[in-house]
N, C-alpha and C positions, 0 to 999 in steps of 0.2 A: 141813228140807223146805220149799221155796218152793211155796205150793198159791193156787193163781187161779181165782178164781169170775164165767166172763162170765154175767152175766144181763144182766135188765133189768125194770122195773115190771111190776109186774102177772102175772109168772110165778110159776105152783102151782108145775112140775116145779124152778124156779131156788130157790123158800121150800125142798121137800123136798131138795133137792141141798145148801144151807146147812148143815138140821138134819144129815142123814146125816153131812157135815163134822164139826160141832160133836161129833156124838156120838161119835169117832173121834177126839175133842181134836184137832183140825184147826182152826187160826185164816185161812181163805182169804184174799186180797184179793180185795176185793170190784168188780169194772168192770164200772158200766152201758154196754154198747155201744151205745145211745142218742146215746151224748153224746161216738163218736167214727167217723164216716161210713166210716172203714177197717175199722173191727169190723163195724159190720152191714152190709158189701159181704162180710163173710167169715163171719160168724155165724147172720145176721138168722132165719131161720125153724131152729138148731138150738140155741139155748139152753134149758137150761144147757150151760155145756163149762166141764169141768175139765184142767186144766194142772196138772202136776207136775213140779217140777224142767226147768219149759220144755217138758214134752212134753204135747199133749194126749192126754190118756187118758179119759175120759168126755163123751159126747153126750147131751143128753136125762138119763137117768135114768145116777145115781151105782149102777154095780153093786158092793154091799157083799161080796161073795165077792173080788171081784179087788182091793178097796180094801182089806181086810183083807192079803191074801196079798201086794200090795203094803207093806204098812206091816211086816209081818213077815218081808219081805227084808229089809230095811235093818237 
């Protein structure tokens, strides 16, 4: 499972989006969109956003119900 974590400094909701990751033994990459002018012309005021398998599926806050029932599809 390919999982991408866009944050960026200084975000609570992007720390808590990590842990919920982590705690789901989810190893994300991790992209500050800071430090790529296309990302935050497409991000900028909704990080975090999680991608999986190339699809985004979380804004804001990781909802652990769907991230579960996703990991227990596959």
């Amino acid at each position: 499972m390919d999982v991408v974590l866009y944050t960026r400094q200084g975000c609570h909701l992007c720390d808590e989006a990590l842990e919920t990751l982590r705690r789901h033994r989810l190893s994300p990459q991790i992209v500050d969109i800071d430090r790529h002018p296309e990302l935050v012309a497409r991000f900028n005021h909704c990080v975090p956003v999680v991608a999986i398998d190339g699809k985004e599926r979380f804004r804001g806050r990781v909802n652990e119900v769907l991230l579960q029932r996703m990991l227990h599809a596959r």
